[in-house]
C-alpha positions in Angstrom: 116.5 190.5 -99.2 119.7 192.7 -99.4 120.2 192.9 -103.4 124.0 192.4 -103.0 123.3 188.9 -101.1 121.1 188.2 -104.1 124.2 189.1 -106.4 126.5 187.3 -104.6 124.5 183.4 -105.1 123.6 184.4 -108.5 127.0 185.1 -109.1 128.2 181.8 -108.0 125.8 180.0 -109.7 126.4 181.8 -113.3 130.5 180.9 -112.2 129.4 177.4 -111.4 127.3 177.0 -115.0 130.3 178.4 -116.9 132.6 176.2 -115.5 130.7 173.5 -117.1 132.0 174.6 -120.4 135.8 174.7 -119.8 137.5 173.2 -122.8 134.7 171.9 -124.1 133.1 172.7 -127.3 129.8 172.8 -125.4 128.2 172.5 -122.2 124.6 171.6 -121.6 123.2 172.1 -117.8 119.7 170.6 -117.5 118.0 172.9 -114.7 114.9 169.9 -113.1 112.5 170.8 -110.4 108.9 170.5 -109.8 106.2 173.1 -111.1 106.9 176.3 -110.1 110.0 175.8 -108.1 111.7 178.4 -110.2 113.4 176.7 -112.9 112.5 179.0 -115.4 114.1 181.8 -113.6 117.0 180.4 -112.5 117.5 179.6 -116.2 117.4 183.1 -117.1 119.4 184.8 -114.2 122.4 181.9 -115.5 121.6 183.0 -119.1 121.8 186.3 -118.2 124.6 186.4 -116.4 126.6 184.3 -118.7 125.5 186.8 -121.2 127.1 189.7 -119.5 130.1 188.2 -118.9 130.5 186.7 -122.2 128.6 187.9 -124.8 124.9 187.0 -125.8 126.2 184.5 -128.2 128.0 182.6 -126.6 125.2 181.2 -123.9 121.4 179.8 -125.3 118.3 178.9 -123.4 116.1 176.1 -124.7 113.3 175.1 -122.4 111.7 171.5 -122.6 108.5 173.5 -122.6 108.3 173.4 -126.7 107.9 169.5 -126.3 104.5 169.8 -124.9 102.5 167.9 -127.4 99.6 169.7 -129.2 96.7 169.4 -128.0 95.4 168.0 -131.0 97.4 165.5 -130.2 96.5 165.0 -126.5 92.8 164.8 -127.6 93.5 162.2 -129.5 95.8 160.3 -127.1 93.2 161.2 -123.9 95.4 163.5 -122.2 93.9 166.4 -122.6 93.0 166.2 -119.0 96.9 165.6 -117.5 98.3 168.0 -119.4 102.1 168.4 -118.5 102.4 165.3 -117.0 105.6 163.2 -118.3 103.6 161.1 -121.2 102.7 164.8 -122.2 106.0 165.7 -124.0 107.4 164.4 -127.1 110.5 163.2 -124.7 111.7 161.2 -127.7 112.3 164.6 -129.8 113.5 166.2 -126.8 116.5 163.7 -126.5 116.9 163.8 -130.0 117.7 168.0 -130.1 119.8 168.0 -126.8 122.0 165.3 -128.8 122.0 167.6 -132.2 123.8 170.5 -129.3 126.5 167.8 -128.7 127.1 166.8 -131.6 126.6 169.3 -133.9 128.0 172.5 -132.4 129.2 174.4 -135.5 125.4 174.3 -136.7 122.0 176.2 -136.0 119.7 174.2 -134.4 116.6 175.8 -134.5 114.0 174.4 -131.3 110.0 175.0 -130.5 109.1 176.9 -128.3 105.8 177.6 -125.8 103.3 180.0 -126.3 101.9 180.5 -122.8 98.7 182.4 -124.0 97.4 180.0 -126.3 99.3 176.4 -124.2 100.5 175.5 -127.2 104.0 174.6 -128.6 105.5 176.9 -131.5 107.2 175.0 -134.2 111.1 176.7 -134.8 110.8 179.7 -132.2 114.3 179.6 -131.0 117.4 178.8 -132.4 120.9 177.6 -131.0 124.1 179.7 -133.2 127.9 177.8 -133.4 128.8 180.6 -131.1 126.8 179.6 -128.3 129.1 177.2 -125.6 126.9 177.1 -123.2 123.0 175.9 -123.9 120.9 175.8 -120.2 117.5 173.8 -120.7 115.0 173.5 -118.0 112.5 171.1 -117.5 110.4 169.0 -115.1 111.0 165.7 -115.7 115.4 165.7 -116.9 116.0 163.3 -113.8 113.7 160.1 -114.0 114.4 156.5 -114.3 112.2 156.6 -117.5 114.5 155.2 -120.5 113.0 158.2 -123.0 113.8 160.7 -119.9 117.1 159.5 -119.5 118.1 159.4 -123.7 117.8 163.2 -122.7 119.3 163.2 -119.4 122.6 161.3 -121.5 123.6 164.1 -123.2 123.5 166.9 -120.2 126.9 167.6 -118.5 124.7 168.3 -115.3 121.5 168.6 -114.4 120.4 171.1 -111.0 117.7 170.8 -109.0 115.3 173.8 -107.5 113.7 172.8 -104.4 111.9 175.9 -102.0 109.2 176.2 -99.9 106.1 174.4 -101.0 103.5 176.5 -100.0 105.0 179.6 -101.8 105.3 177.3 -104.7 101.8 176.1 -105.2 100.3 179.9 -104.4 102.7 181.0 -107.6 101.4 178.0 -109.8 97.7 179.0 -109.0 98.8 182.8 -110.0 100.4 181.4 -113.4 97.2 179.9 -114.0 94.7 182.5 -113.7 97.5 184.9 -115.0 96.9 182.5 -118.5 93.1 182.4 -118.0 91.7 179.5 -115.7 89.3 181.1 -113.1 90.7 181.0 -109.5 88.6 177.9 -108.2 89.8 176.0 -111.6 93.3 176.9 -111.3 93.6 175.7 -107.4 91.5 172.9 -108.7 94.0 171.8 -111.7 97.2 172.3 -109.6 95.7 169.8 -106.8 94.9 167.3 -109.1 97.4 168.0 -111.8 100.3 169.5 -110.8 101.1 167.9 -107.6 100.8 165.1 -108.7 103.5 165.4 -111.3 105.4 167.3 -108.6 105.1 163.9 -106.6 106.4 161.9 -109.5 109.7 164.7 -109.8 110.6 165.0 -106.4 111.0 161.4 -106.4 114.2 161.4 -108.5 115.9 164.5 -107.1 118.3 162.6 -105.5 119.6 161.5 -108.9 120.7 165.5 -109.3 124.3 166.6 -109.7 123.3 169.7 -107.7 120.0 170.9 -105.3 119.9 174.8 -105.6 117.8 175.8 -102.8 115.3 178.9 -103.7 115.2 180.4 -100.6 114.0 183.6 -99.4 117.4 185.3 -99.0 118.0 184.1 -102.5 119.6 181.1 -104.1 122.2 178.8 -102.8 123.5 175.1 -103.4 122.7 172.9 -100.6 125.7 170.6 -101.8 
């Protein structure tokens, strides 16, 4: 892939993500997808970019990841077994900090984040400043019909979908996996039974998207 192709769509996108903000306090762009689409990295080449033509202040990443519940708390539910499906996440506190970025911009909001090593979520990891106008959040689930899903989809400006090729996608989950300790028969195993079936549930309300962003081998692109 020719790096100044690459350049070029990341460019666009990063322009199209700022223009969110325009005389706005703040912007909030939800970044949806199914697991391992590339959400996570498109979230931090708009970050970064927003960054470097801005100023590191003035753009913030919050992933939905923090909102995993415990899994104290999934053992006691009995969801241990699905974990990262929807009724996985505390959506309810999920909605409740995007709507804290609306509506109190001239605070810090301090959000959880995820420890990938240990799967578990890390009480006030992050934090939002007053100076940041544009926040980007990523997560699987921003676009379904659910009413707790859409309390957070409410307060997102927009919300972009990453869809690629599927093979490529489910050979990078299995890596992620093993990379974070399952062995490589488990982690095939859990993202048969577990992640593609949440995939299922996500690419079911793409069409709901204000934007697809195709991940494609000669980099990204909107397909509308």
């Amino acid at each position: 892939m020719p790096l100044d192709a690459y350049a070029l769509n990341i460019e666009q996108l990063v322009a199209a993500a700022v223009d969110l903000v325009g005389d706005r306090r703040r912007a909030v762009l939800g970044i949806a997808g199914v697991p391992g689409a590339g959400k996570s990295t498109l979230a931090d080449a708009v970050v970064a970019g927003a960054a470097a033509a801005h100023g590191e202040d003035w753009v913030a990443h919050v992933p939905m990841d923090g909102f995993h519940l415990a899994d104290v708390q999934l053992d006691r539910l009995g969801l241990r077994g699905r974990k990262g499906a929807p009724d996985t996440f505390d959506a309810d506190g999920y909605a409740h900090l995007l709507r804290r970025l609306v509506e109190e911009p001239d605070t810090w909001v301090y959000a959880p984040g995820f420890e990938r090593t240990l799967e578990q979520p890390i009480a006030a990891a992050m934090v939002v400043p007053p100076s940041a106008r544009l926040v980007v959040t990523e997560g699987n689930y921003l676009l379904l019909p659910d009413p707790r899903w859409q309390a957070a989809r409410a307060q997102l400006d927009e919300v972009w979908y990453v869809t690629g090729d599927d093979d490529l996608r489910r050979a990078r989950l299995v890596e992620r996996h093993v990379t974070f300790g399952k062995e490589p028969t488990a982690a095939a195993a859990w993202v048969e039974q577990t992640d593609e079936v949440n995939a299922a549930l996500v690419a079911s309300a793409a069409s709901a998207a204000d934007r697809i962003v195709v991940n494609g081998a000669d980099g990204w692109s909107f397909s509308h």
